[in-house]
N, C-alpha and C positions, 0 to 999 in steps of 0.2 A: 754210663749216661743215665740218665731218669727215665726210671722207669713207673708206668701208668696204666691204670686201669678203665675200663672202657665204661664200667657198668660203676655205683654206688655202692658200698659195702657200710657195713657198722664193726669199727675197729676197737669199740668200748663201749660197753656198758654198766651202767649203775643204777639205782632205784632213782637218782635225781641227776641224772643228763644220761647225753650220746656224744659220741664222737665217731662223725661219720664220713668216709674219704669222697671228696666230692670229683669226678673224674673231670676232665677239661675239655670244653662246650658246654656244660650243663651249666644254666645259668641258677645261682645259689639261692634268690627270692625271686617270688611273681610282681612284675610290677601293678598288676590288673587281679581281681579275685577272678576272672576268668580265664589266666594264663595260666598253663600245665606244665607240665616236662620241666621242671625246678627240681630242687633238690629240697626243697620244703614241702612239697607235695611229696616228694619221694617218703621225706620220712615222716607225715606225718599220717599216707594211707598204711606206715606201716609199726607209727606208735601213736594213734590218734591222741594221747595227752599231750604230746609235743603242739599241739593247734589249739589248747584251750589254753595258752598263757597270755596273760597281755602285756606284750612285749612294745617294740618300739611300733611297732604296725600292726595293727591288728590282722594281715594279713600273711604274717611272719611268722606268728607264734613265739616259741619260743628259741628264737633262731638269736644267738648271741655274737657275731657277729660274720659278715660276710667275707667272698673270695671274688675277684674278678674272673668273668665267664671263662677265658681262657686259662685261667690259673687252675691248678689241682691241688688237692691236699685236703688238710684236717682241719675240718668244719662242726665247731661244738653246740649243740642245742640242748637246753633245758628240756627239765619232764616235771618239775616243778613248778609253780610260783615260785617259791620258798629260795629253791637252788636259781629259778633266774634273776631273783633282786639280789642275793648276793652275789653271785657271781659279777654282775650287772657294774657290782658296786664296788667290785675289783679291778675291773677295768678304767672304772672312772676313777678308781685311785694311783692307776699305774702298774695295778702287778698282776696282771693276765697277759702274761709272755707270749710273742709268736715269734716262730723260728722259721725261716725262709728257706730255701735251698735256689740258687739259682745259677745255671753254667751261660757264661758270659766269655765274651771277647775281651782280653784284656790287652789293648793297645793304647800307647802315648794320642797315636794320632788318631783314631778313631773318636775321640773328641770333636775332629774336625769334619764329622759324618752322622754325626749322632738329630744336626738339623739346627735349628735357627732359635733363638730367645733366651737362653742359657746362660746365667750370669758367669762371670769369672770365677772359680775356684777362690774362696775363700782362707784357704790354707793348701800349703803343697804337697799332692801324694806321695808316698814313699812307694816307688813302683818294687821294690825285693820284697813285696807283700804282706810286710809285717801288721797284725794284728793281733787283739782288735783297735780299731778307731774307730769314730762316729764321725755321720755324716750329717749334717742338723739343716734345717729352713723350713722356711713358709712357703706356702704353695699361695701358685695364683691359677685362674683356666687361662687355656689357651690355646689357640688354631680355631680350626671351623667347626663349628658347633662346640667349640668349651670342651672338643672328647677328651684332650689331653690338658696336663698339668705342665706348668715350669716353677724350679725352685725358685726363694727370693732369698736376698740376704737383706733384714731386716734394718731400715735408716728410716728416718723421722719423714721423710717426702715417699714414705712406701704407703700404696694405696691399693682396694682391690684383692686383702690376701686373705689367707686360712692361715690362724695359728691352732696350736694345740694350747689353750689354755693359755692363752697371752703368749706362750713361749713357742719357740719353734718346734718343728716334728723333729725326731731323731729316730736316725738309724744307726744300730751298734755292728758293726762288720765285723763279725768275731774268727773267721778266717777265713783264709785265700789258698788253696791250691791247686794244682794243674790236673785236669783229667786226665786219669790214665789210660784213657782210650783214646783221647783226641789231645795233644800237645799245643794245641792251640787254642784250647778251650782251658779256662778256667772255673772250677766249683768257688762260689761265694757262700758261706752262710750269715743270713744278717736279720737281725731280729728288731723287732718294735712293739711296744705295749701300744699307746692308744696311736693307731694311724692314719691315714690321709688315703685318701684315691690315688691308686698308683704310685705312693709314695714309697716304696723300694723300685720299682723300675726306673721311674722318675732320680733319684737317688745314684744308681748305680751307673744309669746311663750320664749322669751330671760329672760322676767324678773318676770318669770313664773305660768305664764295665759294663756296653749293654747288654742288655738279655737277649741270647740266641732265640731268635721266633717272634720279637718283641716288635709288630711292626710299627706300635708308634711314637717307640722310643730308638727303634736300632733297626730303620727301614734299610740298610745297606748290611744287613747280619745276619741273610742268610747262604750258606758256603754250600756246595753244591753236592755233600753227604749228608747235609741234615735240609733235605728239600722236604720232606714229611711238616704240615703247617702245624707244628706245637710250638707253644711258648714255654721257653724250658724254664718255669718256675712253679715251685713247689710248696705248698706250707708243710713244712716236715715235722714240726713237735710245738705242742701248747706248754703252758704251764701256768699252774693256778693255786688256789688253795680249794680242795674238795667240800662242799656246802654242807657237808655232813659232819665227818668226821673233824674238821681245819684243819686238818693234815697237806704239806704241800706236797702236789702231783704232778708229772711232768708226761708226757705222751709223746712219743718219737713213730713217724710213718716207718714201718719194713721195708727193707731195700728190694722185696719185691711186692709189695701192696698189696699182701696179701692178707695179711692179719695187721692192727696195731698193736703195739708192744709199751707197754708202761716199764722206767728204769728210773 
């Protein structure tokens, strides 16, 4: 099962960024310059150049992109200018990789519990798990207060949405197996370059896989050994091109969070 750490770590270092494991409840930016207990704050009382870059929010730093509060995993920040516009400039071209991990219920009917707004499947699952496939749409908000997302499949009377660049988000599901501890749980890994709000939950709970702990996408998913309130989802490995050297670099989370490991 996923395994997690309580406290922040730095599982990479270079002269021009961090790679830091962000642990689940710590929320990853402040939304106020008077809010604490982030992980921006974390790292930048503890690399103050990480807070002189000017990023997307001058309260960011150089924070390159975020994790949902209950999400854990590998969270990359600049220590440059230099390294945050290109890097910056890799994303917005497509090729800053993120690799998900996430254990999920994989039932037919669990579709039928996942909650309400949920277009039809667009194409039909191959339930023997074959992968990878992609999951692709446009988001729109939805429920009370806009906290959640539902996907859209794009027609000319669609109104109201988020694409990625004119085009839909995708997510690549690059495989499916069964926990060996829990036979009723499934391991997902599924990756996206530029992504959306919740757009893997949203995603895997649509084409029905939701995430164990997930309560706004799989409020009927959790089983009565995993009553501990986590969201089992993981950012497990980036990959990028290094702002230094252009050499491409790939970073994978340790199966005990303990160190990160470059392969």
């Amino acid at each position: 099962m996923m395994v997690t750490s309580s406290e922040p770590f730095v599982c990479a270092e270079t002269p021009s960024y961090l790679l830091v494991y962000k642990p689940p409840g710590l929320p990853t930016a402040p939304l106020t310059v008077t809010e604490e207990h982030t992980l921006v704050q974390w790292c930048v009382k503890r690399f103050p150049e990480v807070g002189n870059i000017k990023g997307r929010k001058l309260i960011e730093g150089g924070l390159l992109h975020r994790l949902d509060t209950d999400t854990n995993g590998l969270v990359l920040f600049a220590r440059t200018q230099e390294a945050y516009d290109l890097i910056s400039a890799q994303q917005e071209g497509g090729l800053f990789l993120k690799t998900y991990r996430a254990w999920c219920i994989k039932k037919e009917e669990v579709r039928q519990a996942i909650g309400p707004g949920f277009p039809p499947l667009p194409f039909q699952i191959d339930w023997s798990c074959k992968a990878p496939f992609l999951v692709e749409s446009a988001f729109r908000p939805y429920g009370p207060g806009r906290k959640a997302v539902r996907p859209v499949v794009i027609d000319k009377k669609t109104k109201e949405i988020s694409l990625d660049h004119g085009k839909p988000y995708r997510t690549i599901v690059l495989s499916v197996q069964t926990e060996p501890q829990h036979e009723s749980l499934f391991v997902v890994n599924a990756q996206i370059a530029r992504g959306f709000r919740h757009q893997i939950r949203c995603h895997l709970a649509w084409i029905g896989m939701p995430i164990l702990g997930d309560k706004l996408y799989n409020p009927h998913g959790i089983f009565k050994e995993h009553e501990k309130e986590l969201l089992y989802l993981q950012a497990w490995a980036v990959e990028f091109r290094d702002p230094e050297t252009g050499e491409a670099v790939r970073y994978e989370l340790s199966s005990s969070t303990e160190t990160g490991g470059m392969v």
